[in-house]
Each structure stands twice: as structure tokens, then as C-alpha cells.
One Martini backbone bead per residue (centre of mass of N, CA, C, O) as a GRO file, in nm:
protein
  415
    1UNK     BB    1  -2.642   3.027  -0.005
    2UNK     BB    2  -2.452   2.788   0.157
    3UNK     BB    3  -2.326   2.516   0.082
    4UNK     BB    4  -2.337   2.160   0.175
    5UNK     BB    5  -2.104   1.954   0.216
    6UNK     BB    6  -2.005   1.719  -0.106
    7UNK     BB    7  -1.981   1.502  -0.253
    8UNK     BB    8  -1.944   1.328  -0.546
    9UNK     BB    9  -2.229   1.217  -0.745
   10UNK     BB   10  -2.153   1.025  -0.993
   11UNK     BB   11  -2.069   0.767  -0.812
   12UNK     BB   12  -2.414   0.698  -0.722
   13UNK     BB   13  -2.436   0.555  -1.019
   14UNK     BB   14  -2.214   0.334  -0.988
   15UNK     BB   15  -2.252   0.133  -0.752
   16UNK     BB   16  -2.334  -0.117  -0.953
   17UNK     BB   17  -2.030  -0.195  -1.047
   18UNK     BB   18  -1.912  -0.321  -0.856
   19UNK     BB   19  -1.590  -0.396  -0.654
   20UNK     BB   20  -1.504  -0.657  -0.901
   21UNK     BB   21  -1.424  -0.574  -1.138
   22UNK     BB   22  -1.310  -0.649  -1.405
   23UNK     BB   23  -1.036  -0.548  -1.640
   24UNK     BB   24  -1.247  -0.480  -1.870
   25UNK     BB   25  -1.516  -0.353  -1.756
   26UNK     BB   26  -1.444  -0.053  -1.786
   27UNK     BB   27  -1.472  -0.033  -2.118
   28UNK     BB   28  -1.792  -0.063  -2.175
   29UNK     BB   29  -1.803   0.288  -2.058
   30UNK     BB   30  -1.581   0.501  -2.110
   31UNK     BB   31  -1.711   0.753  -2.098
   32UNK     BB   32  -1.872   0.746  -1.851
   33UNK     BB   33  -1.583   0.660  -1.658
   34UNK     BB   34  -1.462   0.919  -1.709
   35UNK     BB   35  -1.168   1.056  -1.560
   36UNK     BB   36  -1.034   1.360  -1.381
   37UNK     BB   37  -0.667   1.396  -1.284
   38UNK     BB   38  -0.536   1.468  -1.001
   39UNK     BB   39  -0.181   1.501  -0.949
   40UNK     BB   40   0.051   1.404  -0.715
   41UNK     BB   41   0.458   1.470  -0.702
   42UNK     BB   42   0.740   1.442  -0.592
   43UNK     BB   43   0.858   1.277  -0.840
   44UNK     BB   44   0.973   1.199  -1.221
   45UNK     BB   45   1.136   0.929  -1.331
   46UNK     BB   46   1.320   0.725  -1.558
   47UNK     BB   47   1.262   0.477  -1.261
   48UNK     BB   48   1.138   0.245  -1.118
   49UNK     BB   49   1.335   0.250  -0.851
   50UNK     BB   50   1.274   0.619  -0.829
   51UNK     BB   51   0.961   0.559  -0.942
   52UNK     BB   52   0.667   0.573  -0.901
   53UNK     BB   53   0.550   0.756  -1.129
   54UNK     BB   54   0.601   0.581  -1.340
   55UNK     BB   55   0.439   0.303  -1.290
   56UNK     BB   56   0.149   0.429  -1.208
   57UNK     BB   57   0.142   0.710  -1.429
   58UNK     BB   58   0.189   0.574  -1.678
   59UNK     BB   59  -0.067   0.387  -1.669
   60UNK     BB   60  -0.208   0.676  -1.763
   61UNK     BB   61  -0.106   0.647  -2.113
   62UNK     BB   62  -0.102   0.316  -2.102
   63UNK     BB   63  -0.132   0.035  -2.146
   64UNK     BB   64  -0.222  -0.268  -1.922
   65UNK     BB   65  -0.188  -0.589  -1.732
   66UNK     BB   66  -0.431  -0.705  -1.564
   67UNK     BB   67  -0.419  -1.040  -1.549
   68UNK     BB   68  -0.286  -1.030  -1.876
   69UNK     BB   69  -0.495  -0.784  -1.993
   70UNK     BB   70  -0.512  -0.555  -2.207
   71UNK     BB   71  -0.548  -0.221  -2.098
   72UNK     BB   72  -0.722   0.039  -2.112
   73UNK     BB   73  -0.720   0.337  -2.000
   74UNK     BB   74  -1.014   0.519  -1.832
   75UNK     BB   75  -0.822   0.780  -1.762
   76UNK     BB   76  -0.728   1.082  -1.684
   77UNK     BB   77  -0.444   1.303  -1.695
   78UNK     BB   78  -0.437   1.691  -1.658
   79UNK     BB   79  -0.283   1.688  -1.390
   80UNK     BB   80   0.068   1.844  -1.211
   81UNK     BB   81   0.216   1.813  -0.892
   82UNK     BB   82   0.613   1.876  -0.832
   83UNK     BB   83   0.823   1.887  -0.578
   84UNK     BB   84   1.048   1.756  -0.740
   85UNK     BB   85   1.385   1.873  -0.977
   86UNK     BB   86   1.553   1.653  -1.125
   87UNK     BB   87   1.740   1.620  -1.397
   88UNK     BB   88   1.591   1.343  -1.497
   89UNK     BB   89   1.334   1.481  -1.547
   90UNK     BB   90   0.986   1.356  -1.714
   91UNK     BB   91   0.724   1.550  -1.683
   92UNK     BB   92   0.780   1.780  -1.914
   93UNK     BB   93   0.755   1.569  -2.136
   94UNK     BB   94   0.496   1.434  -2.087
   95UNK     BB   95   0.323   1.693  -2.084
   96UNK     BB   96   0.343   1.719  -2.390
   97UNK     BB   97   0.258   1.445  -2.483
   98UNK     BB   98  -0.041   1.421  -2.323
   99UNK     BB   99  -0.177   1.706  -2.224
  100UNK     BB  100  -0.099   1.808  -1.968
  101UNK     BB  101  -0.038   2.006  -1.648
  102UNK     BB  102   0.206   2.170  -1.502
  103UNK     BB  103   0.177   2.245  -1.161
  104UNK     BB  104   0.284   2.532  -0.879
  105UNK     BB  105   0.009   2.436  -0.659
  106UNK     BB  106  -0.216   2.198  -0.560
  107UNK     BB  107  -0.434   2.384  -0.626
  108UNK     BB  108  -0.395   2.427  -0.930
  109UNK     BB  109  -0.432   2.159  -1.025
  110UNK     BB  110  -0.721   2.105  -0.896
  111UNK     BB  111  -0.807   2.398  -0.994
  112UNK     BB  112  -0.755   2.514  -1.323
  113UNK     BB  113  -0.842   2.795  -1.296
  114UNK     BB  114  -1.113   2.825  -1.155
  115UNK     BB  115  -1.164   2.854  -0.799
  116UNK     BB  116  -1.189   2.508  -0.790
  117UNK     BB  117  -1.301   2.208  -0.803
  118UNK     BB  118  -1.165   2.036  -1.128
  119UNK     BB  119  -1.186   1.748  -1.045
  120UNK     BB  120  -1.261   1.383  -1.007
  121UNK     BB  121  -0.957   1.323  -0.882
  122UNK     BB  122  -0.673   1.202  -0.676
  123UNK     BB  123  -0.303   1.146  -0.714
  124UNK     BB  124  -0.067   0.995  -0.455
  125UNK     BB  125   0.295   0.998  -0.485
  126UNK     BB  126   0.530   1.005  -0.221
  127UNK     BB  127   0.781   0.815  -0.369
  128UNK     BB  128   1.086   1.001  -0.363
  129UNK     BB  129   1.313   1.149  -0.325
  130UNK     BB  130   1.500   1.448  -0.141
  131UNK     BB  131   1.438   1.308   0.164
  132UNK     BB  132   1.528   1.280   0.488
  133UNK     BB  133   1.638   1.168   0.780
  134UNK     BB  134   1.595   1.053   1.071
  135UNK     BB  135   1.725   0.876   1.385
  136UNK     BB  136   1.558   0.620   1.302
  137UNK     BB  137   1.507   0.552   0.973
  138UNK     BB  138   1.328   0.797   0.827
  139UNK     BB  139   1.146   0.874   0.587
  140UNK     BB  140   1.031   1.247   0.506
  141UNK     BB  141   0.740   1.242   0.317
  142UNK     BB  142   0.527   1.492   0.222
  143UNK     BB  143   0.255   1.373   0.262
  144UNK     BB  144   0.072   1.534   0.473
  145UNK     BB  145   0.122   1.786   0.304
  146UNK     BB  146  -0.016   1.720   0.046
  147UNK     BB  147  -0.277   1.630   0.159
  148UNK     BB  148  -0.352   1.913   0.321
  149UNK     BB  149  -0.392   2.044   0.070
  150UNK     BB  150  -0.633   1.919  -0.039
  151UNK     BB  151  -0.816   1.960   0.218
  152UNK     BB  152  -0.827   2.242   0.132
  153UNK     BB  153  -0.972   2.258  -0.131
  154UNK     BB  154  -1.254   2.092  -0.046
  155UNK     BB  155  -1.301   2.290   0.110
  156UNK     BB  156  -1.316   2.533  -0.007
  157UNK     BB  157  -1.530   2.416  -0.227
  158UNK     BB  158  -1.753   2.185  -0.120
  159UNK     BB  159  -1.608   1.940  -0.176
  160UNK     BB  160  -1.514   1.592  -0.306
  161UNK     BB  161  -1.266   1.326  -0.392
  162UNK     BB  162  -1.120   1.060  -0.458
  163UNK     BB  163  -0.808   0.930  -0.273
  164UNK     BB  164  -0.490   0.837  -0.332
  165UNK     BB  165  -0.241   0.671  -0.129
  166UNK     BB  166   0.047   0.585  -0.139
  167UNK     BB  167   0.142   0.351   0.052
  168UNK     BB  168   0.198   0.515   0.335
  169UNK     BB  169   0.070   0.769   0.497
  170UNK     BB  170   0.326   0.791   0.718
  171UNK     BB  171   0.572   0.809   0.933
  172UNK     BB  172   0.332   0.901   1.098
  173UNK     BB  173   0.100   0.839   1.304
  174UNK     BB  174  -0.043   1.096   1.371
  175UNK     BB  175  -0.108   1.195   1.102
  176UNK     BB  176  -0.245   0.936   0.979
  177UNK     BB  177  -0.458   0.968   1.162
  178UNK     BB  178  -0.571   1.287   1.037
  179UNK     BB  179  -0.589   1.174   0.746
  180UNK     BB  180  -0.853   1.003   0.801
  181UNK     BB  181  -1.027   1.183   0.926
  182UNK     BB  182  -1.053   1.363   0.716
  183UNK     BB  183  -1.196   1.129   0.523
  184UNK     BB  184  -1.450   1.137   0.765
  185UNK     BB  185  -1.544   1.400   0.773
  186UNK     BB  186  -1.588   1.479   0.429
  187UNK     BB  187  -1.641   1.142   0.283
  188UNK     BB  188  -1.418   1.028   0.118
  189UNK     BB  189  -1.257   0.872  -0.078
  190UNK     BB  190  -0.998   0.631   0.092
  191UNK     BB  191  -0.691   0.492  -0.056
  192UNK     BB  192  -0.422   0.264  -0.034
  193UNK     BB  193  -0.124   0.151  -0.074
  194UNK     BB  194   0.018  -0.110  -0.232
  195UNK     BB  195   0.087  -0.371  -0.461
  196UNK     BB  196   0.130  -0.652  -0.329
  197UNK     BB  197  -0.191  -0.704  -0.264
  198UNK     BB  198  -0.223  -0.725  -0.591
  199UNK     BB  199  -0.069  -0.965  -0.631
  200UNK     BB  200   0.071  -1.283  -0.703
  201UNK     BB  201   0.048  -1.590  -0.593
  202UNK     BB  202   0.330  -1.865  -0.500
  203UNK     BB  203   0.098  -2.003  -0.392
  204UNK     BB  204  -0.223  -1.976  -0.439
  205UNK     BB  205  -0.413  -1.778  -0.199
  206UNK     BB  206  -0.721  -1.787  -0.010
  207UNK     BB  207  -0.882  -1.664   0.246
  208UNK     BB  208  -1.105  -1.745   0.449
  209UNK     BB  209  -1.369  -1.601   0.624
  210UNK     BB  210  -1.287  -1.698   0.963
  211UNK     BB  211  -0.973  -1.811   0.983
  212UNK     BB  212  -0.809  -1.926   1.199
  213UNK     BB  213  -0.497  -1.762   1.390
  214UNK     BB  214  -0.210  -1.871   1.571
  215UNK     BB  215  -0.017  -1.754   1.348
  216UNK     BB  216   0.259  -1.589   1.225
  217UNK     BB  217   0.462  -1.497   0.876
  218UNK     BB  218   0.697  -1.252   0.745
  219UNK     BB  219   0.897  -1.171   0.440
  220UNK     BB  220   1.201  -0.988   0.394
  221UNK     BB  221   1.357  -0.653   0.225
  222UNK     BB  222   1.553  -0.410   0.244
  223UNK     BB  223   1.431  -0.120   0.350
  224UNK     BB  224   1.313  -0.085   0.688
  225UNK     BB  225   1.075   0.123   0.558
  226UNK     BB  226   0.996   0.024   0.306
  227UNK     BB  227   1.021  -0.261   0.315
  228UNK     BB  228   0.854  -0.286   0.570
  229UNK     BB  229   0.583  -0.228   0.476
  230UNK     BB  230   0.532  -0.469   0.294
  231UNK     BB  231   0.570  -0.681   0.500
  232UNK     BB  232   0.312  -0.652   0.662
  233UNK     BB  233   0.110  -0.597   0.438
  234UNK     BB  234   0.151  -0.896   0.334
  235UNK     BB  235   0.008  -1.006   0.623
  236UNK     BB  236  -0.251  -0.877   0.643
  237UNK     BB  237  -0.420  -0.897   0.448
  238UNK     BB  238  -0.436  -1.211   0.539
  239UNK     BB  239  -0.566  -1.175   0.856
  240UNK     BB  240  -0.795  -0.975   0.829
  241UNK     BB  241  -0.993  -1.279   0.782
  242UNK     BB  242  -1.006  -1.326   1.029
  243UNK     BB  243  -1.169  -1.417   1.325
  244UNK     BB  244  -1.338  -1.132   1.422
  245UNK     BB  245  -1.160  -0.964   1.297
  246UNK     BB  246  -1.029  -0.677   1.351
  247UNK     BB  247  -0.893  -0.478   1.616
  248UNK     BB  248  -0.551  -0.439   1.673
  249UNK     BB  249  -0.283  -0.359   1.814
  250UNK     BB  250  -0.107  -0.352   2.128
  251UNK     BB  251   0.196  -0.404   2.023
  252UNK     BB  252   0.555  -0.376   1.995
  253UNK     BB  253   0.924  -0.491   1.804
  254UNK     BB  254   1.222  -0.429   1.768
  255UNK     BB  255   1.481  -0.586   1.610
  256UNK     BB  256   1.825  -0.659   1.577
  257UNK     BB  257   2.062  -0.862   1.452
  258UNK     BB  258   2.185  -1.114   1.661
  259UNK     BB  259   1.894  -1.067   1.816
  260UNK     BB  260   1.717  -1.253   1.614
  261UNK     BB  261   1.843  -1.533   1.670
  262UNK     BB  262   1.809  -1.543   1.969
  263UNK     BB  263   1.475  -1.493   1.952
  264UNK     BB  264   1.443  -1.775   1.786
  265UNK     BB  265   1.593  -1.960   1.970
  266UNK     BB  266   1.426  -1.911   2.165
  267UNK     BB  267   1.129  -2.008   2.349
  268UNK     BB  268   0.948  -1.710   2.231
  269UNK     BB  269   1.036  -1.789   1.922
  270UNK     BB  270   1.015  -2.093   1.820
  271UNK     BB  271   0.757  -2.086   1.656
  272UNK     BB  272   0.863  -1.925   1.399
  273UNK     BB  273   1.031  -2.142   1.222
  274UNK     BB  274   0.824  -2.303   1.059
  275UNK     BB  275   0.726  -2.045   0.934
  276UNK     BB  276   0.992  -1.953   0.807
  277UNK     BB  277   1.034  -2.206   0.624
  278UNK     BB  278   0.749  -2.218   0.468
  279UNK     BB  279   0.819  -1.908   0.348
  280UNK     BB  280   1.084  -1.976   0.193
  281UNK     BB  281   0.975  -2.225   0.021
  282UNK     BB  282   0.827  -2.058  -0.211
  283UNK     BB  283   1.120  -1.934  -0.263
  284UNK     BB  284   1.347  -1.983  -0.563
  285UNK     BB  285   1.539  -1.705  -0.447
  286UNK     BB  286   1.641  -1.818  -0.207
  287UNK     BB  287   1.953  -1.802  -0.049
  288UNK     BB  288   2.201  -2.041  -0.038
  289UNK     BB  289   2.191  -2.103   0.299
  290UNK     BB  290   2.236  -1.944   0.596
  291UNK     BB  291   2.119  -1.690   0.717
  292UNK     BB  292   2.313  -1.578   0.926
  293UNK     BB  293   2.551  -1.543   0.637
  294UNK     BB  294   2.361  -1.379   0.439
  295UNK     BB  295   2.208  -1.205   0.693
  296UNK     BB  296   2.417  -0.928   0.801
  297UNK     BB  297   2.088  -0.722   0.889
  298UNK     BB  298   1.869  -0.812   1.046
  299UNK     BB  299   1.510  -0.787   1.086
  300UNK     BB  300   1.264  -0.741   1.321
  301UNK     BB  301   0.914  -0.776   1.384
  302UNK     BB  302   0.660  -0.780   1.695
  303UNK     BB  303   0.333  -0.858   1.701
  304UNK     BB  304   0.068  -0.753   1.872
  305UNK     BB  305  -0.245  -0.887   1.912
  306UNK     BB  306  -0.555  -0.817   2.059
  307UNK     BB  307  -0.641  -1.125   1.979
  308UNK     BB  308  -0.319  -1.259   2.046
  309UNK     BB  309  -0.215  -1.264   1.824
  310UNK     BB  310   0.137  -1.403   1.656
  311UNK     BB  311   0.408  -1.170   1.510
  312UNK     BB  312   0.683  -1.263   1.272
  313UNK     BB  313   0.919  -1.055   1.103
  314UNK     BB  314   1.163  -1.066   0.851
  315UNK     BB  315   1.423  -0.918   0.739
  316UNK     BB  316   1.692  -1.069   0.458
  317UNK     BB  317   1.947  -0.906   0.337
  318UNK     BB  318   2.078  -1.152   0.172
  319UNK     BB  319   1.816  -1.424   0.143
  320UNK     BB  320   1.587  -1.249   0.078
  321UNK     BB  321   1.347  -1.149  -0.255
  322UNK     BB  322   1.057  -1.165  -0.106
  323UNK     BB  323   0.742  -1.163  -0.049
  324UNK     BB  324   0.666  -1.385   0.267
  325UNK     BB  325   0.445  -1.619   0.387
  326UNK     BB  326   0.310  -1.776   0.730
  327UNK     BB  327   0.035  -1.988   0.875
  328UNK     BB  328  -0.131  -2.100   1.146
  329UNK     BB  329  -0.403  -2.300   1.174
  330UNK     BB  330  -0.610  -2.417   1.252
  331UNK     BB  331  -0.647  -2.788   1.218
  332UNK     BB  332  -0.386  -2.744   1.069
  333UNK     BB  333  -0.076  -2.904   0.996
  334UNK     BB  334   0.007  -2.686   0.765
  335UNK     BB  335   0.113  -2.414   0.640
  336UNK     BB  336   0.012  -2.107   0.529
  337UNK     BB  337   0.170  -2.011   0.201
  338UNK     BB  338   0.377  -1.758   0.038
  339UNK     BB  339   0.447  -1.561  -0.292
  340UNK     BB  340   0.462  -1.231  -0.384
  341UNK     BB  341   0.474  -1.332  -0.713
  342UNK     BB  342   0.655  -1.388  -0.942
  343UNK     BB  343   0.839  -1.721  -1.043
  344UNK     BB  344   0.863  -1.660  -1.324
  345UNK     BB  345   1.127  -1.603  -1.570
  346UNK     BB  346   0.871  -1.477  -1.792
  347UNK     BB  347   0.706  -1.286  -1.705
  348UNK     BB  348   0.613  -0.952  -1.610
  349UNK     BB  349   0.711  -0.661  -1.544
  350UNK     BB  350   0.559  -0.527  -1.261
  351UNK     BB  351   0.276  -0.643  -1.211
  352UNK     BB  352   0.179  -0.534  -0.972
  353UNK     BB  353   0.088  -0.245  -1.084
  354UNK     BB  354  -0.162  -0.368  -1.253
  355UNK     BB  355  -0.321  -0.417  -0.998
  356UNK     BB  356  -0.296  -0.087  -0.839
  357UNK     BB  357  -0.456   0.050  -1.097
  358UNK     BB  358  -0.665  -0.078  -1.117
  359UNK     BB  359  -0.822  -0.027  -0.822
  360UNK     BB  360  -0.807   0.282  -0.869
  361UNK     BB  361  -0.998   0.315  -1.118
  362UNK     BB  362  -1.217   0.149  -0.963
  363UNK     BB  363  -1.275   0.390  -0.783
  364UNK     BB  364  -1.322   0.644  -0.941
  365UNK     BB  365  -1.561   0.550  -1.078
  366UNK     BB  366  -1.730   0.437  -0.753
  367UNK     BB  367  -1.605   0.502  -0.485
  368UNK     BB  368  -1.495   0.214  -0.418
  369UNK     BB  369  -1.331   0.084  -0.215
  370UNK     BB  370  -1.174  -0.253  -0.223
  371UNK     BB  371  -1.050  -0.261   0.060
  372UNK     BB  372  -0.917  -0.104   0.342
  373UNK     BB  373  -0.775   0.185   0.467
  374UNK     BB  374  -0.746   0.010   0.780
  375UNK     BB  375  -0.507  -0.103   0.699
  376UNK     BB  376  -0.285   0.091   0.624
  377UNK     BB  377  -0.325   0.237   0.878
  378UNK     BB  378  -0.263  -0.011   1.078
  379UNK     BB  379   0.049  -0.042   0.894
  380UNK     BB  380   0.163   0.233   0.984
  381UNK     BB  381   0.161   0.214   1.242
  382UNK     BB  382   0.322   0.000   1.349
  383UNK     BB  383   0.589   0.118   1.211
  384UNK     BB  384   0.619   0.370   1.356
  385UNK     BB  385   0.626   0.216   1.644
  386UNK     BB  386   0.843   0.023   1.584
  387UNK     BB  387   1.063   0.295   1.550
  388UNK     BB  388   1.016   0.374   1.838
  389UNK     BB  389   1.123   0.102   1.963
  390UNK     BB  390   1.413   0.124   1.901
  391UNK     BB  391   1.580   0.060   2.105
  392UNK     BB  392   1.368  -0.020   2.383
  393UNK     BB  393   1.153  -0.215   2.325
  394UNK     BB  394   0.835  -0.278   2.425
  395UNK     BB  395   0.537  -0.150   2.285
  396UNK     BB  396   0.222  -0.005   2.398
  397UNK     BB  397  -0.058   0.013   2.171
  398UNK     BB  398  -0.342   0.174   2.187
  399UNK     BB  399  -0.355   0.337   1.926
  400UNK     BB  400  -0.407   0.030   1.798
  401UNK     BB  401  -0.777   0.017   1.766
  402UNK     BB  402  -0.827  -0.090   1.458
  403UNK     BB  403  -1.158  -0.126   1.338
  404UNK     BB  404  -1.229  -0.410   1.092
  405UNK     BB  405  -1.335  -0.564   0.777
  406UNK     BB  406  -1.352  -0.729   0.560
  407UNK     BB  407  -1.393  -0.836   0.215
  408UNK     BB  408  -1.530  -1.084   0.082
  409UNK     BB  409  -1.373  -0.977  -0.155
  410UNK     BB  410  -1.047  -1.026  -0.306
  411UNK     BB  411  -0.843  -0.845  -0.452
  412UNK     BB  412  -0.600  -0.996  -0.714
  413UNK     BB  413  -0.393  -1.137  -0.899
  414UNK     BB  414  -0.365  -1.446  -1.109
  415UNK     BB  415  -0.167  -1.378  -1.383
   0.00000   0.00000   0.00000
């Protein structure tokens, strides 16, 4: 008789390891809590700037520094289906030097020719790679169709395992939609999102849950789909800890180029100024001058939240250098504001993916995701959503009704 459908079971003998254990508290039974992970991945280049699987699947390699403490990975990385090989793929020396295999089809990573799911998690990086754009200006990467591959796995086999999605779910609304359901369906862990939510933050702010805001601003740069995500992201985060919880958004509008400055300078806009000075002041290597002579290509997003709440994202490329947050607290003179990463120039590089590393690994020891996928599920949604309303004016988003509460304890990486 057929068996029915089943989660991984050895989970549930962890989940008293609690979801916020320290970056060490992993290795205390390294035996016990050793997973084997099939990667799923765009492609593979020995160069931080074009390969997340660089960042992420490296550091289940070598030592990593979460909150700047040496930490052994504690799973390991068995198998990798790689969907493009550029000149420069360092993939397949990879796998000669750690151990694992290359394999020609994403059934096969995760079944290791066993006719059968034989990991223990998946990790999905699908950043970067030689993949289209639409008209819209959204980089087509094949999230979904690698996703569904997973998830043709896991039926077939009448099993799941935790699933890590790097950044947003896909470029598109209905696909991220679909991505989530079946994580709902199958019941399996599903964790996503980028590394920014779980950088240090400067100066250091913790929002208490329950905290009443009455607008907010975020501040980015770079390409206005990848990093249009990271500037929602480092907002959200922090947003949904406000009273009453996430209800989900109503609106959205995207501007760009001169329209964001008339917008700012509107009657409609001005509330934003205040917050936008806030988190600029964050950070000492925004450069010095007139954003307006600066930011040559500004783009602006607008969100209308379900209760009321309302938040202007502004890209400044070419006058801010990182992502910065400022909210207005009811009740409170000056606003909660912060920049997100290290402003120290001896830092350590790329500490944010210490933190989302860490995340990753404690999902899969103990099945419970740190922070919430309908976080990333309506931050992806916004995004595609924006895209949609480019040059068209505002739009009615009712199918971002993504109701949930954040956890008490946010994990973010101190030092």
C-alpha cells in the first residue's frame, strides 16, 4: 500500500534546538545535525559580483564568520545541478576538490541515482547567469521551472525536505504565488530572501513587535530589479514588526527619472523628505552634493499598505552607496532610522552572507525557518507588481493580501 505523503521526520527530534540558536551553538553535535544538501544553480563563477553560488555555496566549503566568530559549515553540499557553463565556471573544480557531484538534471542531483529523494535539504541559488530581459526590465531567471523541478522530486517520491530560495521568488507575481502554495501544500520548510535582513545594522535598532509606524522611507541603488528587491527587503523587515501585523499591500506605483523629484517636492510627497534626510545621514559614504546632480536615473516605489501605512523606496544611483531605512514611530520626535551593513572600512567583506549562511544551516538542522517566507512571498509580489505598473500610474494590488506576524526574536548578525 501506498504510503502517504511525509515530511522529513528527523526535524521534529530538533525542534527544541530553538530558532535562534547562537552561529556556534550548531557544532555543539555536529554528528546529529549534519545534513546533505543537493544545490540547484544558475551557474558558478569565482567572482562575488556575478555568482551568488559563490557567497552562499562556498561558505558550506570553508569556515564562515557569522557575528564575526569562526564557525565549521555544519552540513555539506553532496550534490549540484549547475543550468549554465560560462568559460569561467569553477563548478566542476569544485567538485573534484570537496567531494561532491555535478549532476545533468535536478531529478538526479536530489535523487542521487537512487530513483528516490536521498538529500536531506535543497538549496536554490538561481542569481545571475546569462538569462533575458523582459520589457518590463526584470532579468528572467528560471526560479520557477528550477523549483518545480524540486517539487516534481518530492512528489514523486512521497517525501520533502526544508528549501532554501535565494532572493525573491521569481520575477513574477503568479509563479511566486504557485512557489509558495506548493511549499503549503507538500508542507515542507520554505525559507527565501537575501542576505541584507540579516546584516549588521548602523547604528544597531531592534524594532519592538507591536511598534506603531505612521510612514517609512528606504533608500537604494544599483539595477532596479536586483537591487530594487534588496531596497523593499531591508524595508520590510522592519515594517513588519509594527502593530497589528502584516496585512499585506494595497497599492503600488513605480516613478522614475524627474517625476521622482516633482513627486518629492509635491504636497503628496513631502512627508517623505524628513525620512529620507534621516536615512541618508546613516550612512558616510553617501556622496556629497545635491541628490537631484548626483542621481541621474532615480527611481522611486510606492507603497500603499493594507492598513493604511505608507512608504516611498527611492534608488539613488550615483548618490547612495547602500541601503538605508527611516521610519516615523508614532509618539517618537525623530525617526528610527538605520544603515544596513558595516560603515566600518576594516570590516570584514561581505558579512552579510555570514548571516544567511547561518539561517540557512539552522533551517535545515531543525525544519524551522527564522523568519518568515511571506515576508520574501509579499516583497516579491510588490516588486513584480511595480514592474507591472511602470509607466502606467498607480496600481490596485488586492492579491497582496499576505497576512502573518513577524517572530518575536529577529535574527540579524551584531558584530
Amino acid at each position: 500500500m501506498e504510503q502517504p505523503f511525509r515530511t522529513l521526520q528527523r526535524r521534529e527530534l530538533l525542534a527544541a534546538a530553538a530558532s535562534l540558536l547562537p552561529a556556534q551553538a550548531l557544532k555543539a553535535d555536529n554528528k546529529a545535525l549534519k545534513r546533505s544538501i543537493g544545490a540547484v544553480i544558475t551557474m558558478y563563477v569565482d567572482d562575488r559580483l556575478k555568482s551568488h553560488a559563490a557567497v552562499i555555496c562556498g561558505r558550506f566549503f570553508a569556515p564562515y564568520y557569522p557575528d564575526n566568530r569562526r564557525t565549521e559549515p555544519s552540513h555539506r553540499i553532496v550534490s549540484m545541478y549547475v543550468d549554465q557553463f560560462p568559460p569561467n565556471d569553477v563548478s566542476r573544480g569544485l567538485s573534484q576538490e570537496h567531494g561532491f557531484k555535478i549532476v545533468p538534471s535536478i531529478a538526479g542531483a536530489l535523487t542521487l541515482g537512487t530513483g528516490k529523494l536521498a538529500v536531506d535539504a535543497v538549496l536554490l541559488v538561481g542569481e545571475h547567469g546569462d538569462y533575458p530581459r523582459n520589457e518590463k526590465g526584470q532579468k528572467l531567471y528560471p526560479r520557477y521551472r528550477l523549483f518545480r523541478e524540486v517539487v516534481e522530486v518530492f512528489r514523486s517520491s512521497r517525501r520533502a525536505v526544508p528549501v532554501f530560495c535565494d532572493k525573491h521568488l521569481s520575477y513574477s507575481w503568479s509563479e511566486a504565488k504557485q512557489m509558495y502554495d506548493w511549499s503549503r501544500e507538500l508542507k515542507f520548510p520554505l525559507m527565501a530572501g537575501s542576505s541584507i535582513p540579516l546584516t549588521v545594522r548602523r547604528p544597531e535598532i531592534e524594532v519592538p513587535l507591536g511598534t506603531v509606524f505612521e510612514s517609512a522611507v528606504s533608500v537604494g541603488m544599483g539595477d532596479i530589479d536586483a537591487y530594487g528587491f534588496h531596497t523593499l527587503e531591508s524595508m520590510q523587515c522592519l515594517l513588519e514588526r509594527r502593530a497589528g501585523g502584516e496585512k499585506g499591500i494595497a497599492a503600488v506605483e513605480f516613478i522614475e527619472g524627474d517625476a521622482v523629484w516633482k513627486w518629492r517636492d509635491s504636497e503628496a510627497g513631502r512627508w517623505s523628505v524628513p525620512l529620507l534626510d534621516a536615512a541618508l545621514k546613516t550612512s558616510p559614504s553617501t556622496r556629497p552634493g545635491r541628490m537631484e546632480d548626483n542621481a541621474k536615473n532615480p527611481v522611486l516605489f510606492l507603497l500603499e499598505y493594507v492598513d493604511g501605512l505608507r512608504t516611498a523606496s527611492y534608488l539613488l544611483q550615483g548618490h547612495a552607496t547602500n541601503f538605508l531605512f527611516a521610519g516615523k514611530v508614532k509618539g517618537r520626535e525623530t525617526p528610527m532610522a538605520c544603515n544596513f551593513g558595516f560603515t566600518e572600512p576594516e570590516a570584514r567583506p561581505l558579512a552579510h552572507f555570514d548571516g544567511l549562511v547561518h539561517c540557512i544551516e539552522q533551517m535545515f538542522a531543525t525544519g524551522k525557518p527564522l523568519y518568515p517566507v511571506e515576508r520574501t512571498l509579499l516583497t516579491t509580489g510588490a516588486l513584480s507588481l511595480l514592474f507591472e505598473s511602470r509607466g502606467k500610474g498607480r496600481l490596485s494590488t488586492p492579491m497582496l493580501n499576505v497576512r502573518y506576524r513577524a517572530p518575536k526574536d529577529a535574527y540579524y548578525q551584531r558584530t
